[in-house]
Every structure is written in C-alpha cells, then in structure tokens.
C-alpha positions as CSV (number, residue, x, y, z in Angstrom):
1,X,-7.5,17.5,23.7
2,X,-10.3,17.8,20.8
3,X,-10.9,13.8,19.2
4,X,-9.0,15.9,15.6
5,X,-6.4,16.5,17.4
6,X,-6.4,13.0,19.2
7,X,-6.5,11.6,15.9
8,X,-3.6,14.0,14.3
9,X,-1.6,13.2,17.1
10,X,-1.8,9.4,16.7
11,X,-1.1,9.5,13.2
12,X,1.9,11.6,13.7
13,X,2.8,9.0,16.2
14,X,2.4,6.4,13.4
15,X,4.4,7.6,10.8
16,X,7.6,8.2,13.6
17,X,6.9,4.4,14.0
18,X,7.0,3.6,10.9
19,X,10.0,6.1,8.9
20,X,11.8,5.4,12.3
21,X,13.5,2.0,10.8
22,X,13.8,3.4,7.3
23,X,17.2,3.2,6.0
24,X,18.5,6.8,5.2
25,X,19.3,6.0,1.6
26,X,15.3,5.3,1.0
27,X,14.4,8.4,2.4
28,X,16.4,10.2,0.3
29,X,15.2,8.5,-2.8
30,X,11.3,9.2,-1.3
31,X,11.6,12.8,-1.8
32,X,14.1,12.4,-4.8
33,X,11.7,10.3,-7.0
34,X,8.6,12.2,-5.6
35,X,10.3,15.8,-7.2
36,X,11.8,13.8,-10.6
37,X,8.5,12.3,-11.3
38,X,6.8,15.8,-11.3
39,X,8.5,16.1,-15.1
40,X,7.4,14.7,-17.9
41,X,8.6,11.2,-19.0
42,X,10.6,11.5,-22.3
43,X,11.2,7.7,-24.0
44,X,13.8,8.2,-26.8
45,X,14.6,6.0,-29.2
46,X,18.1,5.8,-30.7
47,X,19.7,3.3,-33.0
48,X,21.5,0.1,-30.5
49,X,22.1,-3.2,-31.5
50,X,21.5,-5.9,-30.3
51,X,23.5,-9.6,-29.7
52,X,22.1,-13.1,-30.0
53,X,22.1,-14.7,-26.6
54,X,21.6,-18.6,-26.0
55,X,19.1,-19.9,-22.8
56,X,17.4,-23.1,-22.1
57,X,13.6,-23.1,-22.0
58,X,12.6,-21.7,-18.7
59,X,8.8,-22.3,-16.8
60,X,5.5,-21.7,-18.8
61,X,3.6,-18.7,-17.4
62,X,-0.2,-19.8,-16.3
63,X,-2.9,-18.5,-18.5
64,X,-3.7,-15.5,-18.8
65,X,-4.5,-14.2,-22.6
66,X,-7.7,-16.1,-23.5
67,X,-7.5,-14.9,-27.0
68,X,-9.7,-12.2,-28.8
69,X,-8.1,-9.4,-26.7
70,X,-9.1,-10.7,-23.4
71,X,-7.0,-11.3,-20.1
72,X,-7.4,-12.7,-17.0
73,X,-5.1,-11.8,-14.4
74,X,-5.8,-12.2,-10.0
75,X,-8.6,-13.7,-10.7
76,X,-10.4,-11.2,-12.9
77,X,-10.8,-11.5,-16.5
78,X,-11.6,-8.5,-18.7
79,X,-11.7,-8.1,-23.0
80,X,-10.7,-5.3,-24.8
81,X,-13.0,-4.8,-27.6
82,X,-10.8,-3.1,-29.9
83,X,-7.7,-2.3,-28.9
84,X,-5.6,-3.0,-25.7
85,X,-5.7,0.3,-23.3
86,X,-2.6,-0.4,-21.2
87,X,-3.5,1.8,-18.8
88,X,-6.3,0.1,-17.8
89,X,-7.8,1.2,-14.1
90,X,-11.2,-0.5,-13.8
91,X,-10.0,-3.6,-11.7
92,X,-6.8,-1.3,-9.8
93,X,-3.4,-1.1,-10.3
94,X,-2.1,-4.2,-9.5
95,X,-3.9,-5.6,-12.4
96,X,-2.8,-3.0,-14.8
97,X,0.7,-4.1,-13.8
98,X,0.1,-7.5,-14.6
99,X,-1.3,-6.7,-17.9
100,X,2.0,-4.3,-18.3
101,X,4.3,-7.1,-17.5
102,X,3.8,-9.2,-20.6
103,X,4.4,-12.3,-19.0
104,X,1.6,-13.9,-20.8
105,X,4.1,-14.3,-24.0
106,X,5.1,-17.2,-22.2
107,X,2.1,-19.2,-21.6
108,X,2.1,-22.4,-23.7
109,X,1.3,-22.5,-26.9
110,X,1.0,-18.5,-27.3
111,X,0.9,-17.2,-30.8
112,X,4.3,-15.6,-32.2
113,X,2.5,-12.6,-34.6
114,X,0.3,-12.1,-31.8
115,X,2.8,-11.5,-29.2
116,X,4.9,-9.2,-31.7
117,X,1.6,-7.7,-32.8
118,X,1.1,-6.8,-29.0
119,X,4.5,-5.5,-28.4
120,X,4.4,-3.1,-31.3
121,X,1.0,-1.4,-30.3
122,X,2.5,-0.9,-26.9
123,X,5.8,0.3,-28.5
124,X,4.0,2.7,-30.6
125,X,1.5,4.3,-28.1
126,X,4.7,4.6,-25.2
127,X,3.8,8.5,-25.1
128,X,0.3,7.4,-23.6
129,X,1.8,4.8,-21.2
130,X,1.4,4.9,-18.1
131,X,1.8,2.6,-15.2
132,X,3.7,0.5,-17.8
133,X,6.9,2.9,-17.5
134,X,7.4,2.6,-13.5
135,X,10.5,0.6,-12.6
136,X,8.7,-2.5,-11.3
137,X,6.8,-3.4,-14.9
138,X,9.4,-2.2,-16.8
139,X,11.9,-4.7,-14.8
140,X,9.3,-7.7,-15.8
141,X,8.3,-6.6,-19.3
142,X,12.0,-6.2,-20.5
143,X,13.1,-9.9,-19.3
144,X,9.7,-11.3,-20.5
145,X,10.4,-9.3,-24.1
146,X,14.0,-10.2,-24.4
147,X,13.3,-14.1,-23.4
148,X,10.1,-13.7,-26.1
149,X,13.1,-12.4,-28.7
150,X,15.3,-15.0,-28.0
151,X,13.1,-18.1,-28.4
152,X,11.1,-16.7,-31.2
153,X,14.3,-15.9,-32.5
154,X,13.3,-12.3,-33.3
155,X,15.3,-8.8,-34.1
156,X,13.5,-6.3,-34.4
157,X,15.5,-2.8,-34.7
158,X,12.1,-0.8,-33.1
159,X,11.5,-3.0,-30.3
160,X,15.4,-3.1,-29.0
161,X,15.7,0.6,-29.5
162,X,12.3,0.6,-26.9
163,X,14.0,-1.7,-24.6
164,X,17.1,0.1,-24.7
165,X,15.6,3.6,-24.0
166,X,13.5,2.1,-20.8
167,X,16.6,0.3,-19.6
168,X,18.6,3.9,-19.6
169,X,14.7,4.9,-17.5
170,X,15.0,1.7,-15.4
171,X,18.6,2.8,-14.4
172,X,18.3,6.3,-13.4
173,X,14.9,5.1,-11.0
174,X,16.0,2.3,-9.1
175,X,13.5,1.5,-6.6
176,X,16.1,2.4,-3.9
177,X,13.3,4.1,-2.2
178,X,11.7,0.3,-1.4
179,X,14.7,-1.9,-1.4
180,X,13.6,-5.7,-0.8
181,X,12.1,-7.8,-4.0
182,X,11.7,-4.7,-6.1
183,X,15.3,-3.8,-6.2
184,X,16.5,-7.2,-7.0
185,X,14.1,-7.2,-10.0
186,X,15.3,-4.1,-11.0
187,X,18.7,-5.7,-11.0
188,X,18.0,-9.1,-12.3
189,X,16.2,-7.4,-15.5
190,X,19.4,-4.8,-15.9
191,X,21.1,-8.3,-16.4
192,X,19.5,-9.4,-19.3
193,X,19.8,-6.0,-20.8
194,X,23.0,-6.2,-20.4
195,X,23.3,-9.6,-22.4
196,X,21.1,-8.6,-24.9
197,X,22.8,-5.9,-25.4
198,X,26.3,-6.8,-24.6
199,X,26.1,-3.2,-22.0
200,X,29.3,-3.4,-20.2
201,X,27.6,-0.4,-18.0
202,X,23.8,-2.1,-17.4
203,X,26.3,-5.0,-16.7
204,X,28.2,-3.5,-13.5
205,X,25.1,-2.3,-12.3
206,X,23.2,-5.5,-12.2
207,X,26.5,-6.7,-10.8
208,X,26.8,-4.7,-7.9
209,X,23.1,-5.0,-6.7
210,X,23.1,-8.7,-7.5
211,X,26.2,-9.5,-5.3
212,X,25.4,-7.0,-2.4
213,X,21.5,-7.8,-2.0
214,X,21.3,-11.3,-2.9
215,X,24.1,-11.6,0.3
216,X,21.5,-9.6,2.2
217,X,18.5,-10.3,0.9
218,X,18.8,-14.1,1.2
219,X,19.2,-15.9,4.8
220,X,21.4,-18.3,5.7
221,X,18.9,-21.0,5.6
222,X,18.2,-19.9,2.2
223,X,14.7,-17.7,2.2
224,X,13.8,-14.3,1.0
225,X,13.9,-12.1,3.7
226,X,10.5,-10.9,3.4
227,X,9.5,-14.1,4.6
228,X,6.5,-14.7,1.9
229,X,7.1,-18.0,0.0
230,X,5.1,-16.4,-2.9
231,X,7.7,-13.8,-3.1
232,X,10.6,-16.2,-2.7
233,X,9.5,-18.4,-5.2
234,X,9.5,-15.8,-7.4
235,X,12.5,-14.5,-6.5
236,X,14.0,-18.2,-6.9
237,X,12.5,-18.1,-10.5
238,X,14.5,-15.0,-11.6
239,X,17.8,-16.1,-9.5
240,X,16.8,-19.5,-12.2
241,X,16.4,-17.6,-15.2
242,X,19.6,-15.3,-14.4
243,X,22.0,-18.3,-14.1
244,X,20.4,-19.4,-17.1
245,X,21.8,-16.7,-19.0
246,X,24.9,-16.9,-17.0
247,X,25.6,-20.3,-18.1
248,X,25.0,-20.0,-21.5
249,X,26.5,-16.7,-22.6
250,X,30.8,-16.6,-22.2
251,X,29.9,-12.7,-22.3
252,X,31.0,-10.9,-18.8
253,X,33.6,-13.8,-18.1
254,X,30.4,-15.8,-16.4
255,X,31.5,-14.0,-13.1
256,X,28.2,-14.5,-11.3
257,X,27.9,-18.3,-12.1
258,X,29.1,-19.0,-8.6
259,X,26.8,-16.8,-6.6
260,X,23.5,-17.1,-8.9
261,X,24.5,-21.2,-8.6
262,X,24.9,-21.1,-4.9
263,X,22.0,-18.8,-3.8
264,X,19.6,-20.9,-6.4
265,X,20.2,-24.3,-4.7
266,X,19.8,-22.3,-1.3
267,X,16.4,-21.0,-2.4
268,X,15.3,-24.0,-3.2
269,X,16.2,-25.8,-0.2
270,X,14.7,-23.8,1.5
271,X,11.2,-23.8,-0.3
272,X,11.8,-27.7,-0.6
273,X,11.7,-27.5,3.2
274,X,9.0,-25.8,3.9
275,X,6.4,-27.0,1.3
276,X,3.6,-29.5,2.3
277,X,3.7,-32.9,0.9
278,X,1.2,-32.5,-1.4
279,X,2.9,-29.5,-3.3
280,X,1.3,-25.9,-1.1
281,X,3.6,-23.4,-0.7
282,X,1.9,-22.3,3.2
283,X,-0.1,-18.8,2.5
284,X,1.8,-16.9,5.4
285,X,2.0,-13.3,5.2
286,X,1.3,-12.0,1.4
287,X,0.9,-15.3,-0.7
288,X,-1.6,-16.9,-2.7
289,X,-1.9,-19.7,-5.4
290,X,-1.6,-18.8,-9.0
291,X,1.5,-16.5,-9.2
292,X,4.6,-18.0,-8.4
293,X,5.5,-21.1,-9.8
294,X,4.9,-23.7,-8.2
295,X,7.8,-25.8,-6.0
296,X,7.2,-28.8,-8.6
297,X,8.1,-26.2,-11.6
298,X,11.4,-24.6,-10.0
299,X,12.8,-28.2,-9.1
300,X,12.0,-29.6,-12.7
301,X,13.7,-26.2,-13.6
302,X,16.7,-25.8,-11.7
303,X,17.2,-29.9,-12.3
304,X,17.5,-29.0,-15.8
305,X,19.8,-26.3,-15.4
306,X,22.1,-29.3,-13.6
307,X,21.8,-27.7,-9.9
308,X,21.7,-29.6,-6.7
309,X,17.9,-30.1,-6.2
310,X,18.7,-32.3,-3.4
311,X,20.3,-30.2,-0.7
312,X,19.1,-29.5,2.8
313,X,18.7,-27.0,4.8
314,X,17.9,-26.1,8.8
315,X,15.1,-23.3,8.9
316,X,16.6,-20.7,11.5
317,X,17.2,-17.1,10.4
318,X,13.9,-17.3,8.6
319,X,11.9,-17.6,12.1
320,X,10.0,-20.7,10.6
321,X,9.9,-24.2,11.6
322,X,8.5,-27.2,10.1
323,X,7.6,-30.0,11.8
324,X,6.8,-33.9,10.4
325,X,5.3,-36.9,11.1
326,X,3.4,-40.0,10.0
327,X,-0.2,-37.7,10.3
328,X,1.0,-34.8,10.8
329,X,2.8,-31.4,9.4
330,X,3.2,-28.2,11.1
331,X,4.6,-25.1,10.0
332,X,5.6,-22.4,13.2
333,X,6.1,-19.3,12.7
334,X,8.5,-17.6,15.5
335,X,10.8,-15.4,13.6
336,X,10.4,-11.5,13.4
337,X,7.9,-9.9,11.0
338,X,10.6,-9.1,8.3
339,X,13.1,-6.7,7.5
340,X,12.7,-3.7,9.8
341,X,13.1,-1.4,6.9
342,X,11.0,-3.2,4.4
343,X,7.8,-5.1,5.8
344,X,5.1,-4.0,2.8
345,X,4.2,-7.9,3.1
346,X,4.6,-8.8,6.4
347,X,1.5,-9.0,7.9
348,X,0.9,-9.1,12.2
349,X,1.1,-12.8,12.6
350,X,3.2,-13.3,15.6
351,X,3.0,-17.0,16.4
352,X,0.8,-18.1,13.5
353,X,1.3,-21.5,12.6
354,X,-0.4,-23.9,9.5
355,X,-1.4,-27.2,9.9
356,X,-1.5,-30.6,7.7
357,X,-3.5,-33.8,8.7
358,X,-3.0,-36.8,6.5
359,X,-1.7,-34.6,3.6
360,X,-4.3,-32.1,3.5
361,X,-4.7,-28.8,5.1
362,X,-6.6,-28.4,8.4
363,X,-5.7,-24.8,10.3
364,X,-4.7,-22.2,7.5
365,X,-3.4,-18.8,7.0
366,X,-6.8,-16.7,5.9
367,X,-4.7,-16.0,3.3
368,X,-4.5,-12.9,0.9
369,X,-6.9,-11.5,-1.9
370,X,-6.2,-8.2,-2.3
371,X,-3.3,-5.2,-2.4
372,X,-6.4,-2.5,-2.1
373,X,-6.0,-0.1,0.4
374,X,-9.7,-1.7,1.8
375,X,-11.4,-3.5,4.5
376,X,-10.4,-6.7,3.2
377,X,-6.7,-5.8,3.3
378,X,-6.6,-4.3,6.3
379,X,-8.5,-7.6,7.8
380,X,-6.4,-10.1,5.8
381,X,-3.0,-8.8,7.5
382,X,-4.2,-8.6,11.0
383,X,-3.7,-10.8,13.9
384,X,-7.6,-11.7,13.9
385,X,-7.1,-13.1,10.3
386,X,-4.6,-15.9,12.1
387,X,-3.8,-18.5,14.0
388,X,-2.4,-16.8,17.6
389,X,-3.8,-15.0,20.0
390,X,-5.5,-11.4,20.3
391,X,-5.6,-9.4,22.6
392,X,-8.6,-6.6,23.3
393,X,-8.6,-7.0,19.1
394,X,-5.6,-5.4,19.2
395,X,-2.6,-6.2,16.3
396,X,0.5,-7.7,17.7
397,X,2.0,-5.6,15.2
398,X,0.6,-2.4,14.0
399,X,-0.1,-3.2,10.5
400,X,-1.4,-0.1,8.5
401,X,-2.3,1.0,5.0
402,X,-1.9,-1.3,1.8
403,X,1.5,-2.1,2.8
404,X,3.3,0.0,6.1
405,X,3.4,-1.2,9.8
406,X,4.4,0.8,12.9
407,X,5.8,-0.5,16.2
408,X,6.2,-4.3,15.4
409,X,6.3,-7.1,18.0
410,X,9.6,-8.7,18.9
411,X,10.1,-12.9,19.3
412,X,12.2,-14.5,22.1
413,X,12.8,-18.0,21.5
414,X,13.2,-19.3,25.2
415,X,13.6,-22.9,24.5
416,X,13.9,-25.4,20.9
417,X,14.3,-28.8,21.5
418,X,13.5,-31.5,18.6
419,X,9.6,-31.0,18.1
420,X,8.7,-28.7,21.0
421,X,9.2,-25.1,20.9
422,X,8.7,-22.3,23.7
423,X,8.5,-18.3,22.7
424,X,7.2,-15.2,23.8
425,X,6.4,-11.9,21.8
426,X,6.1,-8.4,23.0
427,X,3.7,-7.4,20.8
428,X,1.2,-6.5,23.2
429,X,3.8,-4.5,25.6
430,X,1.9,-1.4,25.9
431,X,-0.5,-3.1,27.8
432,X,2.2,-4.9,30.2
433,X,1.3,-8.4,28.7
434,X,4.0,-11.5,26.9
435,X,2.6,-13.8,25.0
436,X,3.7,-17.0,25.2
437,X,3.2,-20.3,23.6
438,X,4.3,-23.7,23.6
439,X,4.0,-25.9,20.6
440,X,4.5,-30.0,21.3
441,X,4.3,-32.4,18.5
442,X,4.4,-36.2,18.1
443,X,2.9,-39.0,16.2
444,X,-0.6,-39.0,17.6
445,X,-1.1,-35.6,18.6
446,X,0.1,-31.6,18.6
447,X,-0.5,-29.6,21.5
448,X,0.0,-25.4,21.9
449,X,0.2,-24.0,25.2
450,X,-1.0,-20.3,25.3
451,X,0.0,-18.2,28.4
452,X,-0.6,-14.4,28.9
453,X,2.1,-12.9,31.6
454,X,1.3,-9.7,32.8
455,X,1.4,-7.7,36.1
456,X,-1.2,-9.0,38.0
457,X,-1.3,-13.1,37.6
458,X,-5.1,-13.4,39.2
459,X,-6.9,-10.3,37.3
460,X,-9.0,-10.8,34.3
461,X,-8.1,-10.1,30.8
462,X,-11.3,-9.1,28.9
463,X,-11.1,-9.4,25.2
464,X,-8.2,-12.3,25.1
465,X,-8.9,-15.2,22.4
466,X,-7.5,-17.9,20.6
467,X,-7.9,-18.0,16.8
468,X,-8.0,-21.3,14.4
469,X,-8.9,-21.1,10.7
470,X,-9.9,-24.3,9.5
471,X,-9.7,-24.8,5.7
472,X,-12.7,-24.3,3.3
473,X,-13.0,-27.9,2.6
474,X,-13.8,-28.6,6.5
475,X,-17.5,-29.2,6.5
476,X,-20.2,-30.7,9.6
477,X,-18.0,-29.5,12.8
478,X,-19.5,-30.2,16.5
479,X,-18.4,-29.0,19.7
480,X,-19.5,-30.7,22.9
481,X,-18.4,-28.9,25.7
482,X,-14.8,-28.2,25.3
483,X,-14.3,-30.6,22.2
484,X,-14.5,-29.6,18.8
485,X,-14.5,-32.7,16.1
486,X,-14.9,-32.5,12.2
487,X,-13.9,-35.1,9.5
488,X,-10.9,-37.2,11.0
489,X,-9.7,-34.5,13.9
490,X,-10.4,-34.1,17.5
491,X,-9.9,-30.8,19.2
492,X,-9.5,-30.1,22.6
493,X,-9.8,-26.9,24.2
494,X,-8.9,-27.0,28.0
495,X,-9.1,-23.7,29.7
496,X,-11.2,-22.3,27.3
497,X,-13.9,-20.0,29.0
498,X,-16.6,-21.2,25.8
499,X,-16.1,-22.5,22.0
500,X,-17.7,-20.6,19.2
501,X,-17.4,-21.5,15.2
502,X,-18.1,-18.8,13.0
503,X,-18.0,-18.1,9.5
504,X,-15.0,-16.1,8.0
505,X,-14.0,-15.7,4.1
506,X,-10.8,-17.7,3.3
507,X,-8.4,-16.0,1.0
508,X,-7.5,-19.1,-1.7
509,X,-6.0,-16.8,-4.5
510,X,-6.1,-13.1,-5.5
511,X,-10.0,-11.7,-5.7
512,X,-11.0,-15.2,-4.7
513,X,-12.2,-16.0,-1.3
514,X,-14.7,-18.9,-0.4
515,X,-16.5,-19.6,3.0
516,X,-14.7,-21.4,5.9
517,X,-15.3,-22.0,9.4
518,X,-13.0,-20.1,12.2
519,X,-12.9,-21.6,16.1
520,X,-12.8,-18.7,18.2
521,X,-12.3,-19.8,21.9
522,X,-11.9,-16.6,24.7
523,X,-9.6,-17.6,27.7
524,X,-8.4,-16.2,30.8
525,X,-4.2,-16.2,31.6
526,X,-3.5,-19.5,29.7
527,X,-4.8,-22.1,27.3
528,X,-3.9,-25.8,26.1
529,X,-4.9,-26.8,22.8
530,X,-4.6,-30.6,22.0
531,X,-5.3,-31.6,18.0
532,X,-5.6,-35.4,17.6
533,X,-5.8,-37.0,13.9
C-alpha cells in the first residue's frame, strides 16, 4: 500500500473512531444544518412587545471595551477606527464571537448611549452580519441585551423586534448537532426570551432542555460533564442568572425554581471543592484565567440570591479528586475524558494531576491559549503537554483537530482509600501496555508510583517518560543525580533512567503564554516520584 493511501486509510479509520460515539440525533442535525445553512439567512422584523421583568444585579463582566472603538478580548486588543465591523476575522473566530456576544455592556461603569449606540449599529447592519447570527452568539448577545434593557431600564420597539426575530432563528437551529454547553446556552437564553417577552412557546422550550440536560449534563457531585472548570463556571453563572429571573418574575408559575436552586448550589459545591485556597480554578482540560468568573464572584453571587453557599460535596462521577493538607494540595485526575459523544474540550490527559505547595502552584496543567486548528492546539491538548506519562510520544487518547478525538483511553480505579489512590488506563492498549499509577499523600510529602504492565515484564520500553510542568514563577532548579530542588521543594526521582529540565511555553490565559521549566525523566517499567515541601 502507497504512503496516500496509508494516510487515506488512517484517516478513514479516524473519523469511524470518532462519529462511532455520536448520538444519532447529532448526526442527523450535521447534515440537516449543513443543507439549511446553504440558504440565505432572512432576519424579519415584526411588531412584539415586550414586558418589564425584575432581576438582582448579577457579576460585572471583565474589561473589555477600552473606549474609542477599541476591544480587547483573549488577550488581544484591536480599535476600530470608524465604525465597528462585526465581522471581524483578523484575530479568528473565536474573537469575533466574543466581540458578537456583547458582554462587554456589563463591565463596570459602561456608558448607557454607548451601549444603545452599539446595539443599533449592529441592529441596522444585521443583513451584513455574520458570525453574529450563529446559535452560540446569538444565545449570549440576547441574555446580555435583555439584562442591558432591564437595568438601563430601556424599551426600545427596534431592538425587541431584533431580539425577537433571532429568537424565532435561535429556535429553529438548536445546536443539537453539538449537545454539551452549547445547547444549554441555547436554552438558558430561550429563557429570558421568554420573560422578556412573556413567550409561552420560547418558554416550553427552554423548559424541556433545561430540565432534561441540566439532569444529564450535571453529575452527581455537582460538575459539568465536560469536565473543564472554565466551562462549569460558566455554566454555574447562567444556572445564577436563570434563577435570578426565576425568582423574581411570578410569570411561568416559577416552575423551575426548584431545579435551577438545586443544581446552582450543586455547581457550586462542586467548584468550591475543587478550587485552590488562593482562589485558581485548576487549568485542566480547556480552561484559562480571564473568562469565567471567578469562584469568589459566583459565591458572593449565588449568596445574594439567598442559596446555600455552604454545601458539600464528594468528587466521584467527575473522575477528580482533591486532596489537602497543612502544605499541600493535590488535584487527581482519574475519571474518563468526558462525555463519549461530546469531548470538543477534553483534552488526552489520562492521569494528569495539579499541585499546590504552601498556597501556590508548583506542577500545572500547560494550560490552554488557543481554539486554532494550529501547532499550539494540537500541543496544548496532548499527553506531552501534562503531567502523566507517554508513551513512544504517543496520546493516551487520540486527540485530533481544534476540537475531535478518536479512540479514547478508559480509567479503572483499582483501589481509593482516604489519600492514596491506585488506577490504571488503557490508553496505550494497541501497544499491549496499562498504565498505572499510584498517588500517596500526607503531611510532609506526596509520592506517585508509575508502573507500565505489558507482555513481557523484563524487555525495554524505548520512548517511556514521566512529565512535570512546574509553574512559570519556579525559577534556579538543580538536579543532582536523581534529585531535583527549586525554591522550598525537593524532588525525588527513584528509577529514573536520567533527569532533564527543559523549557516549555505555559498556557496562563488565552493568546498568553510565558516561559516555564518542564522535568522530563525517561524510565524503564516503573517509577516513584517523591515531592517534599
């Protein structure tokens, strides 16, 4: 066989991987969308009133209009010199998004002409929107628009006849072909549409996604089951802001009261449990600083809106664990990837696990800079870019694209008792290799065990090493011999075959990504790392 048709074969291969744990219902919206969309995109406006609806503040958005036509959003400013072109490429589509989603209205101390002045212009050009009229941005704008309405307390007969046309667009391309975080926004934004405009039909919509996907969606210890806790934070924010309305509004009978009050105070039991004590969310999978709110703002939030901000939870379904002691927190991850049929931010991490010395971070995620279908992406969601082992520089889960993956490794938890866990993945099973590894943790010291079980217990396995990301603050490291020591920490290596540090870019927010130092250490069938503070 010629190396095309290698190469046509293995993609083939790939994509059965990958569509294999689709649910039927998003392929059939795949192919549905991808014929609709071939039309044109017809935003009518007809005459709909509109009803005065009561909330309580909710968070401040961070800054992102700088005044003078200018943005910043992931990291990357931009200024418009004359007017706003909301379908602007330059820095990708993500960006455009954010610039689509108006969230900025919200940001403190935001001018109220300026905000209407912006919503107009985009009102008035919406034959030569683009990106701006795809489900996801119009899910965000139309909450951040209506909750811009309500505290300004504007009506304004033009803008309400816009939201109302691109809630009748929302509804008829529900992102049914993605499922996950997208299709709860969808519903969470058909909500408020439905308040604003007292819609008894947006209303059952919202309903019937709401109550069957937030019973899926959310696990029994409380997180999003995509497992970021960027994307459950933001999640949390909207369950917030829905009970908000809920609460406030006798519309609808306040039927979802229960469910928005229960699954909020799970949320954020959840987040409570796994956030570090100085207030970081830990950067596994797709997360970074600077979008979600942060944990501080959703309990100050949610305390306001008189929920429990004092529950507890066990971490279980979630796969996480976190540990705590006098010097030390550890956060273990030894759960499944994600959803089988929704994984766009999972990222092959098997085993990774985040580490706090004395309130600051030590071993990190890399992190995450970038959606681009690039180098950076690709490197940013593979098992090199954390804290496990990898094999032959192999994924343990075969991540692909912006946002796909393929065959996907499988966690056995063999044994959990207190602070010590033991578990083994098959992510390297096409080579006849488990991984396992052992984490121990106690007041002076956390040890990880690393064993690789195959066939043949005395061969050689070339290519096998041990990855630790220390964070970017971590200057003046020295290894002697199978020690490794840096401000305040010891590491131990015993079984390592040689200790190198080398240089790797850590991911601290979106397009920003500073130098750091990375322990590589290869090894033969097992390895014991021992981390003293």
């Amino acid at each position: 066989m010629g190396k095309h048709s290698m190469i046509f074969v293995k993609t083939i291969i790939t994509y059965i991987h990958t569509i294999r744990y689709l649910k039927c219902k998003q392929i059939f919206y795949r192919i549905y969308y991808w014929l609709y969309n071939k039309r044109k995109l017809n935003i009518r406006l007809l005459n709909v009133k509109s009803y005065p609806v009561k909330v309580q503040d909710s968070i401040m958005s961070y800054t992102s209009y700088l005044g003078n036509n200018t943005f910043k959003f992931l990291n990357k400013e931009h200024c418009f010199e004359e007017k706003i072109d909301w379908n602007f490429q330059e820095y990708g589509n993500l960006w455009a998004y954010n610039l689509n989603y108006f969230e900025f209205l919200h940001q403190q101390h935001f001018n109220k002409q300026e905000g209407l002045a912006f919503i107009h212009d985009f009102v008035n050009r919406k034959n030569d929107i683009r990106a701006g009229l795809a489900p996801y941005p119009i899910s965000l704008r139309n909450i951040f628009w209506i909750r811009f309405l309500i505290k300004n307390h504007l009506q304004d007969e033009k803008i309400d006849a816009f939201l109302y046309a691109t809630y009748k667009v929302l509804s008829t391309h529900l992102e049914y072909h993605l499922l996950g975080n997208h299709l709860l926004e969808n519903a969470f934004s058909l909500l408020f549409g439905a308040y604003y405009f007292q819609d008894k039909k947006l209303y059952h919509k919202a309903k019937n996604i709401l109550k069957r996907e937030l019973q899926e969606q959310i696990s029994e210890d409380g997180a999003h089951f995509e497992l970021s806790p960027m994307y459950h934070s933001i999640m949390l924010y909207r369950v917030l802001d829905c009970y908000n309305l809920v609460v406030n509004n006798v519309v609808f009978e306040q039927e979802l009261k229960d469910l928005l009050r229960e699954k909020g105070e799970k949320m954020l039991a959840w987040l409570n449990e796994v956030t570090f004590s100085n207030g970081d969310i830990p950067l596994v999978n797709d997360a970074a600083f600077g979008i979600a709110p942060t944990p501080q703002q959703l309990n100050e939030y949610a305390l306001r809106l008189g929920l429990n901000c004092t529950k507890t939870v066990i971490l279980k379904e979630s796969g996480y664990r976190k540990f705590k002691t006098d010097k030390f927190e550890l956060l273990v991850d030894i759960g499944q990837i994600g959803p089988d049929y929704q994984l766009g931010h999972a990222h092959a991490d098997t085993f990774n696990f985040v580490l706090y010395a004395n309130n600051r971070p030590v071993i990190v995620d890399a992190g995450t800079s970038t959606y681009e279908v690039n180098k950076i992406r690709f490197y940013e969601r593979s098992t090199a870019a954390h804290n496990t082992v990898v094999l032959l520089g192999r994924n343990s889960s075969e991540v692909w694209g912006g946002h796909r993956v393929a065959r996907r490794a499988k966690v056995y938890i063999i044994e959990e008792n207190g602070c010590s866990i033991l578990a083994q993945h098959n992510g390297y099973r096409s080579m006849g290799i488990i991984h396992q590894r052992t984490w121990n943790l106690n007041d002076e010291k956390v040890v990880i065990e690393d064993s690789l079980i195959d066939n043949e217990v005395n061969s050689h396995l070339p290519g096998c090493i041990a990855k630790f990301h220390l964070d970017g603050s971590i200057k003046n490291i020295t290894v002697v011999g199978n020690t490794i020591a840096w401000q305040g920490c010891t590491m131990i290596m015993t079984g390592a075959e040689k200790i190198e540090v080398r240089e790797y870019e850590q991911a601290i927010g979106f397009n920003n990504r500073v130098p750091a130092k990375c322990i590589v250490a290869p090894f033969k069938h097992g390895m014991t790392t021992t981390i003293l503070s």
